[in-house]
N, C-alpha and C positions, 0 to 999 in steps of 0.2 A: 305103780307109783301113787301117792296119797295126794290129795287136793293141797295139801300142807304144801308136799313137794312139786307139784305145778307151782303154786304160786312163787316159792324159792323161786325157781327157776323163770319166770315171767317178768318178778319183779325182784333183782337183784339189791341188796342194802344201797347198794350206790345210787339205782334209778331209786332207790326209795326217797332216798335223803335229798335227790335233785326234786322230786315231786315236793315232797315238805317245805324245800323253798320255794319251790313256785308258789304252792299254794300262800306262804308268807308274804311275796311280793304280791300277790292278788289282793290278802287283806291291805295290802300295806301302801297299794294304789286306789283302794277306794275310802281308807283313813284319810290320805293326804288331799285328794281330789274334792272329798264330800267337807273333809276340815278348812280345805281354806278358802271356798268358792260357796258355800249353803248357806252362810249369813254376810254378805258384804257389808261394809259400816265405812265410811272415814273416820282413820282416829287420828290426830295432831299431823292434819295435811298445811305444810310449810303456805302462809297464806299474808299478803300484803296487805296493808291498809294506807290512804293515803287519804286525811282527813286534815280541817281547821285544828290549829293546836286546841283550841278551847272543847271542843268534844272529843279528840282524839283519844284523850287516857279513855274517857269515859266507856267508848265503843269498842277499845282493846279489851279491857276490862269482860265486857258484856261478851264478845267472839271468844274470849277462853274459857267463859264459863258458860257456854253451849251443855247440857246434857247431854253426856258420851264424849263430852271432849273432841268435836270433830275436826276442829281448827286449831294452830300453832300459829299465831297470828303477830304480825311483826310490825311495828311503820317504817312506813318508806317513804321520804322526801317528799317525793311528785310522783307521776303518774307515767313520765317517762323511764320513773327507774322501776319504776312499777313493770312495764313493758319491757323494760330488760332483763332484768331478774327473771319474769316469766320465757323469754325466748331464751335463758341462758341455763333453764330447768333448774334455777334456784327454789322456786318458790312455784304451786300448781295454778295462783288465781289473785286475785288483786279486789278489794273494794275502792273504790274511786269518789268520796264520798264531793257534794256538788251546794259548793258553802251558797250558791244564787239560787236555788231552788230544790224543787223535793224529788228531781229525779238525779239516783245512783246508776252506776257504771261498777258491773261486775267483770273481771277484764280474766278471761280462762281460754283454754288451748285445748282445744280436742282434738290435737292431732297425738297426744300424751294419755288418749284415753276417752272416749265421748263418756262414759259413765262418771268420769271424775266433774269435767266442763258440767255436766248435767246436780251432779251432785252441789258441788258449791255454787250453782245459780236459784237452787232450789234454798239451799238454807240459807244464802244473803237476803234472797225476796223476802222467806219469813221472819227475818229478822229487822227489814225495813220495813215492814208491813207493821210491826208493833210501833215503830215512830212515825203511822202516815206517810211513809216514803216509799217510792217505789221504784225497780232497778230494769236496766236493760242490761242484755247482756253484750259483751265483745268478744270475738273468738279471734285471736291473734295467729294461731298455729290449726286452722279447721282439717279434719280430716276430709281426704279427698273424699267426692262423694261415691267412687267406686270401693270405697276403703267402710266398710259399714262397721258401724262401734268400735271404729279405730283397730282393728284385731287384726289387718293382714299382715302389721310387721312379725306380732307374733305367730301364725300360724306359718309365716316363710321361715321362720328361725327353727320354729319347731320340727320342718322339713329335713331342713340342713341338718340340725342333732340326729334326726331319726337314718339319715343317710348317713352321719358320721359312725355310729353303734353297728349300725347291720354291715357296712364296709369293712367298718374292722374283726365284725365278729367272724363275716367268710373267709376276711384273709385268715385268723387264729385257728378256725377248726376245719379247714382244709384240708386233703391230703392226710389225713386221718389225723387232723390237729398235733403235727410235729411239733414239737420245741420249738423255741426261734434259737437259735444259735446267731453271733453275731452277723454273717454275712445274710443267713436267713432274715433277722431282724431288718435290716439296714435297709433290705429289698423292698421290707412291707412297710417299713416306711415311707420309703419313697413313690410307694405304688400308693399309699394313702396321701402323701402332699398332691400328685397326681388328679385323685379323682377330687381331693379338695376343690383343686382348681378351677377342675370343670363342673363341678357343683354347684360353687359358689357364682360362675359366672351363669349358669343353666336355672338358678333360682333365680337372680337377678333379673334376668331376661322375660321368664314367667310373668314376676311380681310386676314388671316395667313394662317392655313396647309389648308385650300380648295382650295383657292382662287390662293395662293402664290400673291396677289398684295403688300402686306410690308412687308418686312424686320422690323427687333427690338427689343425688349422682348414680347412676347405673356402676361406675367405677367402685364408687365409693361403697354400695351395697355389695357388688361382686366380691370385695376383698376383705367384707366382711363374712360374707360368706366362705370364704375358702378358708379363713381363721375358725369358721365356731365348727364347721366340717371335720379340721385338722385335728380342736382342740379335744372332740368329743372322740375321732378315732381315735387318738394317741394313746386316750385314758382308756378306751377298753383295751386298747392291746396291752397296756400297762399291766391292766387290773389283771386281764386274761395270763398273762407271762407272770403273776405273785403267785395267782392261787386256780390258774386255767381253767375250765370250763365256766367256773363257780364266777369269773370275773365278769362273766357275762351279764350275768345278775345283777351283780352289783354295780355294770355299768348302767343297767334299767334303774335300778333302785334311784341313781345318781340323778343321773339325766330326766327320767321321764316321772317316776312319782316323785322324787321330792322337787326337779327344777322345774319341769312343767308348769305346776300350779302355783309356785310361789315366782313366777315368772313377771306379773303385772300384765300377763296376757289379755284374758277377759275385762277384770279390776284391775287398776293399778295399783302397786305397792299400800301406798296410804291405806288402801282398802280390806288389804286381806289382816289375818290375825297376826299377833304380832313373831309370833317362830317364823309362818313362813315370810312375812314381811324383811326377818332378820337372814336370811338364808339367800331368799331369790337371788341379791346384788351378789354374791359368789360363785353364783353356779353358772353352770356354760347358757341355758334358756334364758337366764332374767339379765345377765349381761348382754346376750346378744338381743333382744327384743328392746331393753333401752337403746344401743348403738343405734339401732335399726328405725326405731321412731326419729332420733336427734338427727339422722341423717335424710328423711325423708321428711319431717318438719320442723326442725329448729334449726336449720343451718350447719348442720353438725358439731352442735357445741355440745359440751361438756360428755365427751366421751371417751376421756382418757383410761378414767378409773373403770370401765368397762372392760375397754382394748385390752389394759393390763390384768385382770380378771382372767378372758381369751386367752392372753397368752400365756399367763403362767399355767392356766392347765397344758396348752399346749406343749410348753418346756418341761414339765416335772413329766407328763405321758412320755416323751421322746427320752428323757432320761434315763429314766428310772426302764421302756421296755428294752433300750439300749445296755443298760447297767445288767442287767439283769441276766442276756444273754449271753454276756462275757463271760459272765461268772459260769454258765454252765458246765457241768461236770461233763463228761464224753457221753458215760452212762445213760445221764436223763436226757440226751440225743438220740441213743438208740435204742433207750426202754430196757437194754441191757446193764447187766453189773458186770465188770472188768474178771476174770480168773481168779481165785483165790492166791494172793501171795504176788501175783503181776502187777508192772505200775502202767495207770494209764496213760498213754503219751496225753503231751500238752492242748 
């Protein structure tokens, strides 16, 4: 036998083709990873002003024509709406400008991000520093101080996804990666709501009375967690039940280099470039890492649009690996094709 015909034989067209995407998703994890986290900036971070009408235009004015555009600057009445707005994750930070004298009041939340609180304290001083003014800051929403650069919601979220993928991926290639046929389907479903459950509450508990890194509702984390666990199985079993093994991938692709780092994990949103800035709020990481901050410091406001995010992947994964097994032919159940000229029962 010729070295030709080893290799044939070692490496079949199929493992070739599987290696070729790997090697794809390897480029294609350190495009994403190195593209949206190697230059951080804020571009038009939603930003409050609450200033004397007589300089107000003026200082709007001055905050949007920042070089690089780093603020979307709005006025707001007073300073209480100032404070609402920010706990209600309208807007990241507040200037509070102080008509009796020269010291300003920057009002930001680092429990949304210490890089973000840091960033917009840094460019209101230098921009009160050109009119002799000087600012203090307010952190309305601080991250706990077990909670370092604001990142443990994200790295619990990112648990949960990595638990939701490899769950689904042992239920799919199990047993020599069977079809799922309907009652097979039904099963791993159910075995995937399951360890949701206990996932989310198992993270919860970590993140909480072990850990002490968030503050929040314990509840209210846990069943966040058993959502982004659920939502992230369902999808690879989905994906795995369209195009099988190859779904796997693509649940990596999904999940891990594109929602990862477009997640507002490390940065937040405002921060990264603007694809994955466009991206993150749809995917299962940058949904559940917002719920997951609002719930451990905003009071769990504004989390609707997240939840429903969660759960629509959640509902299209259960559908569509549900839909899908129905439809299976006998055949693609038993790797066999029916007799020539016989019909296969239902």
């Amino acid at each position: 036998m010729t070295f030709v015909d080893e290799v044939k034989n070692a490496v079949t067209p199929r493992a070739a083709l599987l290696v070729i995407g790997v090697l794809g998703l390897q480029l294609l994890f350190i495009a994403s990873y190195v593209g949206a986290l190697h230059k951080p900036k804020p571009t038009d971070v939603p930003f409050g002003v609450v200033a004397p009408r007589q300089i107000s235009a003026q200082l709007l004015t001055e905050l949007k024509n920042l070089p690089g555009g780093p603020l979307d600057p709005r006025t707001l009445a007073d300073a209480a709406t100032a404070r609402e707005q920010i706990l209600d994750r309208k807007i990241d930070g507040a200037l509070i400008v102080n008509p009796k004298g020269t010291t300003d009041t920057v009002l930001v939340a680092s429990g949304g991000g210490t890089s973000m609180a840091t960033t917009l304290t840094k460019i209101v001083t230098e921009v009160d520093r050109t009119q002799q003014r000087t600012v203090r800051a307010v952190d309305l929403a601080p991250a706990s101080g077990q909670d370092f650069n604001g990142i443990s919601s994200f790295y619990l979220v990112v648990g949960w996804c990595v638990g939701g993928y490899l769950c689904a991926s042992i239920l799919a290639i199990s047993a020599g990666a069977k079809p799922a046929n309907r009652q097979r389907a039904v099963i791993r479903t159910g075995v995937m709501a399951l360890y949701s459950i206990v996932g989310g509450i198992g993270g919860a508990i970590i993140i909480g009375p072990i850990l002490g890194a968030l503050p929040g509702s314990f509840w209210g984390l846990s069943g966040l967690g058993a959502l982004t666990v659920f939502a992230v199985g369902m999808i690879t079993l989905a994906l795995q039940a369209l195009t099988g093994i190859v779904g796997i991938g693509l649940a990596v692709l999904i999940v891990v280099i594109a929602g990862n780092p477009s997640a507002g994990g490390a940065y937040p949103l405002p921060m990264l470039p603007d694809f994955w800035r466009a991206i993150g709020p749809a995917l299962p990481p940058g949904a559940g890492t917002w719920v997951a901050r609002s719930i451990a410091y905003f009071r769990g406001n504004a989390v609707t649009g997240s939840l429903l995010v969660l759960s629509a992947w959640a509902v299209v994964g259960t559908a569509i690996t549900l839909l899908v097994a129905t439809r299976r032919k006998p055949e693609e159940l038993t790797g066999e094709r029916p007799p020539f000229g016989s019909t296969p029962l239902p």
